[in-house]
C-alpha positions as CSV (number, residue, x, y, z in Angstrom):
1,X,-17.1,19.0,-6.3
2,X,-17.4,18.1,-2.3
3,X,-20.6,16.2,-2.5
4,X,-20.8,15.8,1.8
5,X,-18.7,15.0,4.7
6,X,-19.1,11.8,6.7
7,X,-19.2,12.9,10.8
8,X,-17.6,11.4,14.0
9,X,-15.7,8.6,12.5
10,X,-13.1,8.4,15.6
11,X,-9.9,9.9,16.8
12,X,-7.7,9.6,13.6
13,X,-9.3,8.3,10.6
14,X,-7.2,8.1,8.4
15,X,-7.9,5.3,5.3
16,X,-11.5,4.6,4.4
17,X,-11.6,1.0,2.2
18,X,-14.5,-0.4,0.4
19,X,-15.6,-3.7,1.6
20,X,-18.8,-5.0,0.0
21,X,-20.7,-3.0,-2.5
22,X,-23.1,-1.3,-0.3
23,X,-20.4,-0.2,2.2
24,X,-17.1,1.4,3.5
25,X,-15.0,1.0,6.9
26,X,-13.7,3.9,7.8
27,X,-10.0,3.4,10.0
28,X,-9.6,5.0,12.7
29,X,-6.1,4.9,14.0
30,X,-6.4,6.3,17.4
31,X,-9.3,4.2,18.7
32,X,-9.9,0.6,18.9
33,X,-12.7,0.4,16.1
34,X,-14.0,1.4,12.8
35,X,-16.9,3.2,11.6
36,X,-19.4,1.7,9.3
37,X,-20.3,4.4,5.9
38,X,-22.7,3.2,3.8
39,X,-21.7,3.7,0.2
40,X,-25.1,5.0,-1.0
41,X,-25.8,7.6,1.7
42,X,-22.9,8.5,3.1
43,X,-23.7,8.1,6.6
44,X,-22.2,6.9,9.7
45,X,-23.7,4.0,10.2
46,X,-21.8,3.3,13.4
47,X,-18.8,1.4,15.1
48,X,-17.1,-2.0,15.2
49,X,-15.4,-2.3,18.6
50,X,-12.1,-4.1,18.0
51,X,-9.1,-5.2,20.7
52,X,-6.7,-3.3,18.6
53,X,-5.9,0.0,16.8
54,X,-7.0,-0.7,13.1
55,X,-3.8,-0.7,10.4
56,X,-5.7,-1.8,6.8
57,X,-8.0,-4.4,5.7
58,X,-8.7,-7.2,2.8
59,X,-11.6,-8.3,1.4
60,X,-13.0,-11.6,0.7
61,X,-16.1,-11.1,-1.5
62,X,-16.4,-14.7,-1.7
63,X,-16.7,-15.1,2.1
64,X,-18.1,-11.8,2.6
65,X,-15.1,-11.7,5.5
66,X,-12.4,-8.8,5.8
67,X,-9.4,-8.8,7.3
68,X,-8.4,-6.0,9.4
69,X,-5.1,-5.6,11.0
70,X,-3.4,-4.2,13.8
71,X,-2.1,-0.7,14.1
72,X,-0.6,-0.8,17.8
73,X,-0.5,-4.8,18.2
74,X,0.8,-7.4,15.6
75,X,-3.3,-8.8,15.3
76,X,-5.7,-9.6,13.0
77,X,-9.7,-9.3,13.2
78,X,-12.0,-11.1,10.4
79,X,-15.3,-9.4,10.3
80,X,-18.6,-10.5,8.7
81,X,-19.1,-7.6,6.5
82,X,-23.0,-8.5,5.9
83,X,-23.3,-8.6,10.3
84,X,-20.4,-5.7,10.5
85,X,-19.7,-8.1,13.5
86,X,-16.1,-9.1,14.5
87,X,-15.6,-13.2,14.3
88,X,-12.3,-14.3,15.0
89,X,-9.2,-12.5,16.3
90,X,-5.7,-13.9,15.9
91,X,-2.2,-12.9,17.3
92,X,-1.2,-11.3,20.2
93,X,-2.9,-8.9,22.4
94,X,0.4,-6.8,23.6
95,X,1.1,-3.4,21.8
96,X,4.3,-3.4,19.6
97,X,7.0,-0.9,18.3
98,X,8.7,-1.5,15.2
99,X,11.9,0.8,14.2
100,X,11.9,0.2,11.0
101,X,11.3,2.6,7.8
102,X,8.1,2.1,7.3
103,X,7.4,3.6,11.1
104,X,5.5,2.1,14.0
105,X,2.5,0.8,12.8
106,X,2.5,-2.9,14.1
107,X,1.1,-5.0,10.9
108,X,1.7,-4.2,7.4
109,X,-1.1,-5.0,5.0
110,X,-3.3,-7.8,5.3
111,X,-4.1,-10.5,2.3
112,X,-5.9,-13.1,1.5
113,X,-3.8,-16.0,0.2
114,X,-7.7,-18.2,-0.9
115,X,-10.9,-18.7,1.0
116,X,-9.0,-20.1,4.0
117,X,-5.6,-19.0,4.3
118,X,-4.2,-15.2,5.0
119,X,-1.5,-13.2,5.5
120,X,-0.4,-11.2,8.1
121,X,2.5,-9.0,8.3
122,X,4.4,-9.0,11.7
123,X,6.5,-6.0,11.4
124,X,8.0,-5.9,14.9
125,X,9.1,-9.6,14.4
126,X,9.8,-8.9,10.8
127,X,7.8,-11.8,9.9
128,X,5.4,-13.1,7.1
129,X,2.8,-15.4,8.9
130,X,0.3,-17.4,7.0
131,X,-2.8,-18.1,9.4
132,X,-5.5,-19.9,8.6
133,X,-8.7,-18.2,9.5
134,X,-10.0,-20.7,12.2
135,X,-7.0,-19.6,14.0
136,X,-4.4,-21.6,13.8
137,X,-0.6,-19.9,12.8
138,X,0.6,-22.5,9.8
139,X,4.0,-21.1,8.6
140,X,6.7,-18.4,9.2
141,X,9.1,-16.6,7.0
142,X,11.7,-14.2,8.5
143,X,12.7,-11.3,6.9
144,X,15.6,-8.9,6.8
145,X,13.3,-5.8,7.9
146,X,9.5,-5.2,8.3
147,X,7.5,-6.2,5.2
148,X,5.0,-3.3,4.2
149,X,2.7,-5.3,1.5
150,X,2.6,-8.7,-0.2
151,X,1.9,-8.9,-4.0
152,X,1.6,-10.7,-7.2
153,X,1.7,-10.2,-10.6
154,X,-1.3,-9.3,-12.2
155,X,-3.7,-12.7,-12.8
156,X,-3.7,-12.2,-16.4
157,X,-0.1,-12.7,-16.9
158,X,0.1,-15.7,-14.5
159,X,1.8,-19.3,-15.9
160,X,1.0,-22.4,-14.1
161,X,2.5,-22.4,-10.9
162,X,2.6,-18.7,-10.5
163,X,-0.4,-18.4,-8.6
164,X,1.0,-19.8,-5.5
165,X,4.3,-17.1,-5.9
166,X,4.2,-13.9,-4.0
167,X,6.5,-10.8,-3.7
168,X,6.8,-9.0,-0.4
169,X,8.6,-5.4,0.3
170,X,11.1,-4.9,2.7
171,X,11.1,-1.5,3.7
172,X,14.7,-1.2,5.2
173,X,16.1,1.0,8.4
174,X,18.2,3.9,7.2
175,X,20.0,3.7,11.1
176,X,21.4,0.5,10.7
177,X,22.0,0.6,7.1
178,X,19.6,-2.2,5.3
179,X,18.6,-1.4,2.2
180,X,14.8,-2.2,1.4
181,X,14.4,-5.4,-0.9
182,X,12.2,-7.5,-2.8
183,X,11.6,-10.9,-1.0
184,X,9.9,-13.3,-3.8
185,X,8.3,-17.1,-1.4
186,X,6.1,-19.8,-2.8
187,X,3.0,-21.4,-0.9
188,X,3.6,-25.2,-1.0
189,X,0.7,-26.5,0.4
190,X,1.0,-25.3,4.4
191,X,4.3,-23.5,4.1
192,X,5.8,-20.6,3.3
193,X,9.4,-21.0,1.4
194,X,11.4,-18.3,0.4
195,X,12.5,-18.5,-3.8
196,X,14.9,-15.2,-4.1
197,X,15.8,-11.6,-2.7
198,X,17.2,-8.4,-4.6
199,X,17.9,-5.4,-2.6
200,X,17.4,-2.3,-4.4
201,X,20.9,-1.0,-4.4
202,X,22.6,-4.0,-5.6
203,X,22.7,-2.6,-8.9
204,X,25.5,-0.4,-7.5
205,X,26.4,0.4,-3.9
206,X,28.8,2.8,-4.4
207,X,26.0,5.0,-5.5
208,X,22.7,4.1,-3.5
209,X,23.3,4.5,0.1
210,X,21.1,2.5,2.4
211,X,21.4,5.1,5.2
212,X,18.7,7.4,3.4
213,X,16.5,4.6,1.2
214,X,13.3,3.0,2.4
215,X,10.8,1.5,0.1
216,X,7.3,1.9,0.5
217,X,5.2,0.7,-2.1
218,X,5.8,-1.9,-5.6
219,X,3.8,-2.2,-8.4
220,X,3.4,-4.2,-11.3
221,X,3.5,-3.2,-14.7
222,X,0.6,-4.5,-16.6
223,X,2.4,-7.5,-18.6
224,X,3.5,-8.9,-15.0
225,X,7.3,-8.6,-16.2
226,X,8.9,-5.7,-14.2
227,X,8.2,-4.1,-10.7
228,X,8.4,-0.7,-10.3
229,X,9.3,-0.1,-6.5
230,X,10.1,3.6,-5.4
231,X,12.7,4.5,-2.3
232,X,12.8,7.6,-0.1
233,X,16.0,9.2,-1.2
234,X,14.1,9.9,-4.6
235,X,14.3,6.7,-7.2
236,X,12.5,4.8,-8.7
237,X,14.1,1.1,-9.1
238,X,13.0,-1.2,-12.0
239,X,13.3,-5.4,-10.6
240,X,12.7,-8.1,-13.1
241,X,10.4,-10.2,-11.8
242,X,12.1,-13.6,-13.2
243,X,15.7,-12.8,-12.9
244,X,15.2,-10.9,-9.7
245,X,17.9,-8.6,-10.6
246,X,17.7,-4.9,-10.3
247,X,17.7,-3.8,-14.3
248,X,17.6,0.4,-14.3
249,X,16.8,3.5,-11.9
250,X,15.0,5.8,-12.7
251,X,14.9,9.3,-11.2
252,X,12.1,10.6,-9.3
253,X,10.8,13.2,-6.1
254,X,11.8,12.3,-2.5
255,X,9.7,10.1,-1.1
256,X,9.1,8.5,-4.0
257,X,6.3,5.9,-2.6
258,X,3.1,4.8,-4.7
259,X,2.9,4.2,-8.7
260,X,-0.3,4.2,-10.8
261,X,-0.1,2.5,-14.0
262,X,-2.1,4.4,-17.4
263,X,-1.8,0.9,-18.9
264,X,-3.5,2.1,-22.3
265,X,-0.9,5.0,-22.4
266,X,2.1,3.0,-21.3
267,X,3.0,5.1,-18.7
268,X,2.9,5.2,-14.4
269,X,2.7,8.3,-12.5
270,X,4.9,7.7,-9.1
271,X,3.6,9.5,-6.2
272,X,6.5,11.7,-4.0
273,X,5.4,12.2,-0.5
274,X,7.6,14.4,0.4
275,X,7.9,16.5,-2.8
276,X,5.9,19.5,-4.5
277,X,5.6,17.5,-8.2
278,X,4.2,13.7,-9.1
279,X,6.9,11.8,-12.1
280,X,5.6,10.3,-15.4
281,X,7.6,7.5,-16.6
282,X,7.9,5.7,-19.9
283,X,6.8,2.1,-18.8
284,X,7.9,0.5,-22.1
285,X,11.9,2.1,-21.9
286,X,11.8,2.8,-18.1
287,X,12.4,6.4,-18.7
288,X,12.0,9.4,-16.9
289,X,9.6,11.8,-18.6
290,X,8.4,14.7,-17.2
291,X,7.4,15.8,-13.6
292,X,4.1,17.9,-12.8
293,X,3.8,20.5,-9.7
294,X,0.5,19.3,-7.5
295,X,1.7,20.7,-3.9
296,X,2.9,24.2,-2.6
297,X,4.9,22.9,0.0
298,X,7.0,19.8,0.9
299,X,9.0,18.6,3.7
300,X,10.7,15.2,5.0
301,X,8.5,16.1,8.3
302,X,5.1,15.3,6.5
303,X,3.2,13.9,3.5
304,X,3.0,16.7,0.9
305,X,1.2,14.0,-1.5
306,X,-1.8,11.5,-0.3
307,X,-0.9,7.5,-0.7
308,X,-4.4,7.4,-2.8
309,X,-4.8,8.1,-6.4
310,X,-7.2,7.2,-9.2
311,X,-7.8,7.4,-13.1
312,X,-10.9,7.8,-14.8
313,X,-12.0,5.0,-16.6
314,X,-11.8,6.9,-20.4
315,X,-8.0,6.7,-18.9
316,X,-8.7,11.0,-19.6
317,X,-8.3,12.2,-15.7
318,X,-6.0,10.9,-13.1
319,X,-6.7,12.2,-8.9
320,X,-5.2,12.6,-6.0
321,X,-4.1,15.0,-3.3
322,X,-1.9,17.4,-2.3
323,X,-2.6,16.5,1.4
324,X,-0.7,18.7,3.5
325,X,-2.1,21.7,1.2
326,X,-5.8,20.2,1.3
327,X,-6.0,20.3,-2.3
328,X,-7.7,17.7,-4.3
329,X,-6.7,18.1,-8.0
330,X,-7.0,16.3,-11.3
331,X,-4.5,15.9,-13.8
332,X,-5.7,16.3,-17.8
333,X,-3.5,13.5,-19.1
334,X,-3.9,14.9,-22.8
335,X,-2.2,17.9,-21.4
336,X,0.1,16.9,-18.7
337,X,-1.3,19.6,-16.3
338,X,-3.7,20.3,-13.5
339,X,-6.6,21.1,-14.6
340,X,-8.6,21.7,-11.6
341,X,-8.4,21.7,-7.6
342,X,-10.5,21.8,-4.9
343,X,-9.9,23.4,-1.4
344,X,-11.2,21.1,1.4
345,X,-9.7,22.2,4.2
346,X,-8.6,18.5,5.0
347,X,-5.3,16.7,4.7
348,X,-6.3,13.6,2.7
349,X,-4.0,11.1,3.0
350,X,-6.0,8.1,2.0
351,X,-9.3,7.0,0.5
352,X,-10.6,4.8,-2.1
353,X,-12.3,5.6,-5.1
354,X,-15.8,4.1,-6.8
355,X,-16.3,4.6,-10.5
């Protein structure tokens, strides 16, 4: 059920992410601040002014600092969460327009490499940048298009020297024909150094055209050995981590963008923004099993599906949204089929969850 509604957040708010326990900063993308929600009450507790459009942020709970990058300029604030007061800016103060897949927002997601160090994502410049937080730019890594996220494989899994290895996504550009890829760089000490690359269609040209692919979104599977990483034109493409080779596709829904793991079931649901049904996959054969209507309507011209999802923790439920519908549903996964929605008269796009 809608428990409340949280009022005047800004022109265009559009992810809310959860920074210490107590609270929430809600992003505003067509204003030059956040607003504060307390997690408790659910009220507006007010604004950050920032010199930039906000993109996404990362949190440090150890430093009680966030990152928050830059929608319109390739910048970076770190905020004191505890103060909700901005401390240190970096980059530069000019507005930027990438042409790349993943559109025009001018950062991709921001990370925290340790207590010191951080990424940020450059997507004008196509650029990884590791900053230090005093301010100070440390190393550089160009890359074939604009990188959307940075990610490793999950800390369990992780071998001695793996800590310091990352994989970023290169989203691609349809016009010019660059497929996306998966860029793979150590940390060695101060500098960034790139370790391999797979493009997605390199398992067969012939048959994966880069004029309609764009990646969005990779995810690990839960034994850190494959990434699943889903393209626009509707696949689902299945990299092994050490060889860095392209080992299966699997079919999927255009737009095929965001996959959540049921790691006790051995099975991901991938998210298909711009189509009416969600895909289960077999994680352990990298199979195709079954796709489940959530939307009414789809379209290359919107998001029919909302980037966010969520499972219960008995692993019974999994939510999202169809956004463009302003549904909110919850998939029985017993049963395979939606159980319930909820009219909100929203378009939810993105959001966090707190079990």
């Amino acid at each position: 059920s809608l428990l409340t509604t949280v009022e005047n957040t800004g022109d265009g708010p559009y992810g809310i992410d959860q920074q210490s326990p107590d609270k929430a900063y809600a992003l505003t993308r067509r204003t030059e601040s956040l607003t504060i929600v307390n997690n408790e009450t659910f009220e507006n507790e007010g604004l950050i002014p920032l010199e930039h459009r906000p993109r996404s942020t990362n949190y440090n709970s150890d430093t009680d600092l966030t990152l928050v990058s830059g929608g319109n300029k390739a910048m970076t604030s770190i905020i004191k969460v505890r103060k909700d007061k901005v401390v240190k800016v970096i980059g530069e103060d000019v507005e930027t327009h990438p042409h790349d897949y993943g559109g025009s927002l001018s950062t991709g997601h921001p990370l925290w490499v340790n207590n010191r160090q951080f990424f940020m994502l450059d997507r004008a410049a196509r650029e990884i940048q590791l900053w230090r937080r005093k301010g100070e730019l440390l190393s550089t890594i160009y890359t074939t298009t604009s990188v959307h996220h940075v990610l490793q494989q999950p800390a369990s899994t992780m071998e001695k020297g793996d800590k310091h290895t990352y994989y970023a996504v290169e989203e691609g550009n349809q016009s010019e024909q660059i497929p996306p890829a998966i860029l793979r760089f150590e940390l060695r000490d101060d500098m960034l150094v790139e370790t391999g690359r797979v493009e997605l269609n390199s398992i067969d040209p012939s048959r994966y055209d880069a004029s309609v692919m764009g990646a969005h979104h990779a995810s690990f599977r839960p034994d850190g050995e494959y990434m699943y990483v889903g393209s626009a034109e509707g696949n689902l493409f299945v990299v092994n981590r050490k060889s860095m080779e392209v080992e299966t596709v699997i079919p999927a829904g255009k737009g095929a963008g965001h996959t959540t793991m049921l790691s006790m079931r051995n099975q991901a649901i991938i998210t298909n923004h711009n189509d009416t049904f969600v895909s289960v996959i077999d994680t352990v054969n990298h199979e195709w099993v079954r796709n489940i209507e959530v939307a009414g309507s789809a379209s290359p011209d919107y998001k029919s599906q909302a980037h966010t999802s969520g499972v219960s923790l008995d692993t019974q439920y999994f939510y999202s949204a169809a956004s463009h519908d302003g549904v909110f549903y919850r998939i029985n996964l017993d049963t395979w089929t939606v159980e319930k929605t909820l009219p909100t008269g929203a378009n939810l796009l993105m959001g966090s969850f707190t079990w």
